[in-house]
C-alpha positions in Angstrom: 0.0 0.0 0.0 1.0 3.9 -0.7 -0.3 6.5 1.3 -0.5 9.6 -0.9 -0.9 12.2 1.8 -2.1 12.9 4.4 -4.3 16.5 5.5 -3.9 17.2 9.6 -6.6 19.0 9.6 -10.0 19.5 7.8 -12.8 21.4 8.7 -15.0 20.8 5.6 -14.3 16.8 4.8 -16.4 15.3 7.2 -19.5 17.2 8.0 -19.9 18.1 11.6 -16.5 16.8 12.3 -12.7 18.4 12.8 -10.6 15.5 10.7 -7.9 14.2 9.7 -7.5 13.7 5.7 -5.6 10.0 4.8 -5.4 9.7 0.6 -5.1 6.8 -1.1 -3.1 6.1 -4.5 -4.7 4.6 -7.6 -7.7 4.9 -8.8 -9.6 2.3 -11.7 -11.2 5.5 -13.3 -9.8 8.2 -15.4 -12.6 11.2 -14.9 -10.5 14.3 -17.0 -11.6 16.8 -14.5 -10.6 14.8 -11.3 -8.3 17.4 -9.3 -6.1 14.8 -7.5 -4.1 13.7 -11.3 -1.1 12.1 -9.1 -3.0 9.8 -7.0 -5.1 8.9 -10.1 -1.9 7.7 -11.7 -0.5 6.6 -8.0 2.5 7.5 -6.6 6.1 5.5 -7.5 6.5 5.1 -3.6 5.7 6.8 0.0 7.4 10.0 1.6 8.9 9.4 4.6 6.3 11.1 6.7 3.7 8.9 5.1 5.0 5.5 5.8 1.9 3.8 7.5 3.1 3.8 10.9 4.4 7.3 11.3 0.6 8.3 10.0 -1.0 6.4 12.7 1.7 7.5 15.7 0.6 11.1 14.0 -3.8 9.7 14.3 -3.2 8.5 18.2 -1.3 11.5 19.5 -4.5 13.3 17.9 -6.7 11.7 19.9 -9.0 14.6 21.5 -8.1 17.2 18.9 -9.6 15.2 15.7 -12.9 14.0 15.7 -12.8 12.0 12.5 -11.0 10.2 9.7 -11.9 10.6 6.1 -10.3 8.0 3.8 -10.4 9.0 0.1 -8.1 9.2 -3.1 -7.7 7.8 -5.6 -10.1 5.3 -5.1 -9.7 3.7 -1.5 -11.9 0.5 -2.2 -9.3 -0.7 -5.0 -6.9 -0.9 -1.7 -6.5 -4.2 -0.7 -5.2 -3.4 2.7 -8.7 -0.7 3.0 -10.3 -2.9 5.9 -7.3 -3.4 7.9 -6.6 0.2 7.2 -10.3 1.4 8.5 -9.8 -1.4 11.2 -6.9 0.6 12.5 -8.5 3.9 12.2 -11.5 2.5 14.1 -9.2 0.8 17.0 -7.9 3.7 17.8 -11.8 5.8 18.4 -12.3 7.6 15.1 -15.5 7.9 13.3 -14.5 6.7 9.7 -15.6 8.5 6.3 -15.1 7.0 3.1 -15.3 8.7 -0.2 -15.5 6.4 -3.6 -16.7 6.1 -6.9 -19.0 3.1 -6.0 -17.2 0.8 -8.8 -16.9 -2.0 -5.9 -19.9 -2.5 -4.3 -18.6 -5.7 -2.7 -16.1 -3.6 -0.7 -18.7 -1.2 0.3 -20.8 -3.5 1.6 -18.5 -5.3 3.4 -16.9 -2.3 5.2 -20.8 -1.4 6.5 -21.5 -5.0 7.7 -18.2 -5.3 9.3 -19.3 -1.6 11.6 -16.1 -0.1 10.0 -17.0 2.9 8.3 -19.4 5.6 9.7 -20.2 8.1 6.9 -20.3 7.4 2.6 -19.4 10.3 0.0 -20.3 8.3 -3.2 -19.5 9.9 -6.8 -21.7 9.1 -9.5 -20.1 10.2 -12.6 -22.9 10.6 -15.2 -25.6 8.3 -16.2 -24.0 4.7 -15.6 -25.0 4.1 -18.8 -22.6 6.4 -20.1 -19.9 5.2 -18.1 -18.3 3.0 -20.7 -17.3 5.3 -23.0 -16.6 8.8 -20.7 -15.2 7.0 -17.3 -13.8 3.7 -17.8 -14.7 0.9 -20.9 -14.8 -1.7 -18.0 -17.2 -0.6 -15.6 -20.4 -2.0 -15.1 -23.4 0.2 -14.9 -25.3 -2.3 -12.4 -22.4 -2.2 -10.0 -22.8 2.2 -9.5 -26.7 1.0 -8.8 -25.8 -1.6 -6.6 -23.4 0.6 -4.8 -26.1 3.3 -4.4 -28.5 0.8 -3.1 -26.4 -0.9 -0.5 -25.1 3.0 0.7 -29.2 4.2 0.7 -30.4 0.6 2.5 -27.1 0.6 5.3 -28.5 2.9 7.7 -25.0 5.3 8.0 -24.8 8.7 7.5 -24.4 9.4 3.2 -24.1 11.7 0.7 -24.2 11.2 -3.1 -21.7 13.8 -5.5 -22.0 14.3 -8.6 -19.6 16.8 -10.4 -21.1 19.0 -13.4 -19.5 19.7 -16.5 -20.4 18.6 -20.5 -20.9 15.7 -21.7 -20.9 14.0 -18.4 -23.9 15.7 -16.9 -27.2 17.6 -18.4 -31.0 18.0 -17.0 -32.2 14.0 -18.5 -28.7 13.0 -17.2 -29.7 14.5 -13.7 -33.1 13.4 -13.9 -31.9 9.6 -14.6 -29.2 10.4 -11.5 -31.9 11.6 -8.7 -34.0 8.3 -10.4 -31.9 6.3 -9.2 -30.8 7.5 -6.1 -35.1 8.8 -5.5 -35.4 9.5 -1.4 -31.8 10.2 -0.6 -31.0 12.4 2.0 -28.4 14.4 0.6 -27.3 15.2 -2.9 -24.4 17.6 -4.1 -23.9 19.2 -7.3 -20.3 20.2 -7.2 -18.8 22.9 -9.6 -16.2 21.7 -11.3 -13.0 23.1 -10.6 -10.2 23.7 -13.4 -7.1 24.4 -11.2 -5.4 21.3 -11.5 -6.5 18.8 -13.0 -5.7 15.2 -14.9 -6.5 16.0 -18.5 -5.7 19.8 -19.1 -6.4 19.2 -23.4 -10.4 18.3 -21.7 -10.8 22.3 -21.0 -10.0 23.3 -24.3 -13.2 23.2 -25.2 -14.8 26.5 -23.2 -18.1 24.6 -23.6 -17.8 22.3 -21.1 -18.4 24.3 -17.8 -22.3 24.5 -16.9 -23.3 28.1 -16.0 -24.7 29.1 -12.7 -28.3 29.7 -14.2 -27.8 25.8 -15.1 -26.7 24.6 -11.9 -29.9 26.3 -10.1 -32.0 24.1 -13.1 -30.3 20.8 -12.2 -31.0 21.6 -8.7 -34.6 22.1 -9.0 -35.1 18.9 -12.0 -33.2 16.6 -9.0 -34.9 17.9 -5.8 -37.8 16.2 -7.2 -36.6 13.0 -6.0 -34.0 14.0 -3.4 -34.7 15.3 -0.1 -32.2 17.8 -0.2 -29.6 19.1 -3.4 -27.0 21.5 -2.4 -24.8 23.0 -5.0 -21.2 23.1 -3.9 
């Protein structure tokens, strides 16, 4: 396993919580606008800081002063050490959030069965429909509705994400979205932010930002179905 990084301190990651930010490396997807290109790729080997037990010395001398530990990427559920990794985490009294792209249910599920995650940020990309030919050739739509499902039906704290720019998202792409996730508690449309991100050539095209007036449509087409849709 490679830790990517880690963030000391978060005030925004983990709603209601101070935490501590542990990133993966290596993610299965290849989303052009995703603003963390080097732990897509992942990383050619640790820091020193960020060898696993000098993270977790860091995690227990912060007992008291963090409240929380969100686990993200990359893609964390492509980790094969993930459970013992949120096993540790929960040993030592943290609340756990995990953020994924809902490509493996079966981790998912097995993390909430086994108590050892407290709060899910899923990402759903588009349609999953259209996931074959914008996200990833291999993915299978039903696994990003299973995912949903088993994250709606676990009982935990959740929030669906769904980033908005062209082609990936329009008002029948957000209508099929809230479909599929109809009753959730919580559903963010995120801007999309250009800074730094994995495919600069993608923003060539100035069309692909959606507007402000747009991002107050797709809010109103998906809080038909969603209890509440925050734009982010």
């Amino acid at each position: 396993m490679i830790l990517g990084g880690l963030l000391k301190n978060s005030f925004i990651d983990y709603p209601g919580k101070i935490s501590a930010v542990l990133f993966l490396t290596g993610c299965n997807f290849r989303c052009p606008y995703c603003h963390n290109p080097d732990l897509a790729h992942g990383l050619t080997g640790p820091h020193d800081f960020l060898q696993e037990e000098r993270v977790f010395e860091f995690l227990e001398n912060r007992r008291g002063l963090i409240e929380g530990v969100v686990i993200t990427g990359g893609e964390p559920a492509i980790c094969p050490d993930l459970v013992r990794i949120c096993k540790k985490v929960k040993n030592l009294g943290y609340p756990v959030k995990l953020d994924t792209n809902g490509s493996r249910p079966g981790v998912i599920k097995k993390l909430i069965d086994s108590a050892l995650i407290d709060y899910i940020a899923m990402d759903i990309k588009t349609d999953p429909d259209n996931y074959g030919h914008l996200i990833w050739k291999q993915v299978k739509p039903a696994k990003i509705i299973a995912s949903a499902g088993i994250i709606m039906s676990s009982g935990l704290d959740y929030e669906f994400r769904t980033t908005c720019l062209k082609p990936f998202i329009d008002e029948k792409i957000i209508e099929k979205i809230s479909g599929i996730i109809k009753g959730a508690g919580l559903y963010v449309l995120q801007r999309c932010n250009q800074e730094r991100v994995l495919n600069r050539a993608f923003f060539n095209n100035n069309e692909r930002l959606i507007k402000e007036d747009e991002l107050k449509r797709l809010k109103m087409i998906a809080s038909e179905q969603v209890a509440e849709v925050v734009i982010r």
